[in-house]
N, C-alpha and C positions, 0 to 999 in steps of 0.2 A: 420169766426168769431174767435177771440182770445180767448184760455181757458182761464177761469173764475176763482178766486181761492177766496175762501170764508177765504181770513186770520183773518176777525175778530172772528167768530166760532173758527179757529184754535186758534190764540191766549189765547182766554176766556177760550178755552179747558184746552190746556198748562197749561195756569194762576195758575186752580182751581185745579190740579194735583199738581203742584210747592205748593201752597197753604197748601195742606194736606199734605206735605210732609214734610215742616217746623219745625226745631227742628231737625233734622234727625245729623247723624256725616256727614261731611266732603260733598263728592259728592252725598252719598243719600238723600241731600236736596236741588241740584240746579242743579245735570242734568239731564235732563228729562229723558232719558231712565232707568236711576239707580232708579232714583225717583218714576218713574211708577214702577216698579216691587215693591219696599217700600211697597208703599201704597196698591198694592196688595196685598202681603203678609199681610198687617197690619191689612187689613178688611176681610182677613181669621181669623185672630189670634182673631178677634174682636169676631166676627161670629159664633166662635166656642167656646168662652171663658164665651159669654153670656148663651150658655148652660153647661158649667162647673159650671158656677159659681149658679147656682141653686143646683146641686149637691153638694157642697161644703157645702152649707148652711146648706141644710138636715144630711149631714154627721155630723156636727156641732151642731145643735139641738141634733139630736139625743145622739152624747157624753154628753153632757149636762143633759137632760133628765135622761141619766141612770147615770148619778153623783148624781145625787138629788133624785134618786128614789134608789138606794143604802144606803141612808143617813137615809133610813127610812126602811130598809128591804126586800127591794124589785129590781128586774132586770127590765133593759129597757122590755125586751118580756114580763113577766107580769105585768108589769104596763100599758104597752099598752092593751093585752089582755084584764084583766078585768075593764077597762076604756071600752072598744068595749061593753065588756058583760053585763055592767051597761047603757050605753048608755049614753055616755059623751061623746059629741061631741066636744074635744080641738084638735086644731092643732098641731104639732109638734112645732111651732113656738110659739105660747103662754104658750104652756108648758114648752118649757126652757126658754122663758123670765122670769116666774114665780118660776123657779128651782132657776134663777141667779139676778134675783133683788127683789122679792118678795116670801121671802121662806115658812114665814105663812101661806101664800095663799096657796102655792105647800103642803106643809104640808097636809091642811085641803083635798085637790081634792085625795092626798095618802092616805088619813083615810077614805074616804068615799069611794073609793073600796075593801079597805081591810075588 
């Protein structure tokens, strides 16, 4: 019996590789072997960027936070601490939104721990 070769698997394969690879310079986005490593590389870079970019954010808040909480006498570490010690449950995230678009607000949450 004649071997079998499944090109259209192969092909759709290819395809969807070529595919993701699109936009690329020059050969790393039409020949397949360049192009496969590409897109490896690119859903590492993905892969691990998704967890930077959480970090990033935090780092971000946080400068923010202690911009605003300086603005009123106080350090990021004790503005957090006695927010803990009152029992004010804001996240990092709502707290510099409120440092950077809503400062009354931020205000009043710095006066009721102090």
């Amino acid at each position: 019996m004649p071997r079998s070769v499944n090109s259209v698997a192969s092909k759709a394969r290819r395809k969807k590789l070529l595919k993701q690879a699109k936009g690329n310079w020059g050969s790393r986005g039409n020949v397949l072997t360049v192009a496969k490593h590409t897109v490896e590389k690119g859903l590492q870079y993905a892969y691990r960027d998704r967890k930077a970019k959480k970090r990033s954010f935090r780092a971000l808040w946080i400068q923010r936070i202690n911009a605003g909480a300086r603005e009123h006498g106080l350090s990021y570490s004790q503005l957090m601490g006695k927010l803990h010690e009152k029992g004010i449950d804001l996240n990092r995230k709502v707290l510099a939104d409120l440092a950077m678009n809503n400062p009354d607000s931020f205000k009043s949450v710095v006066e009721s721990v102090k």
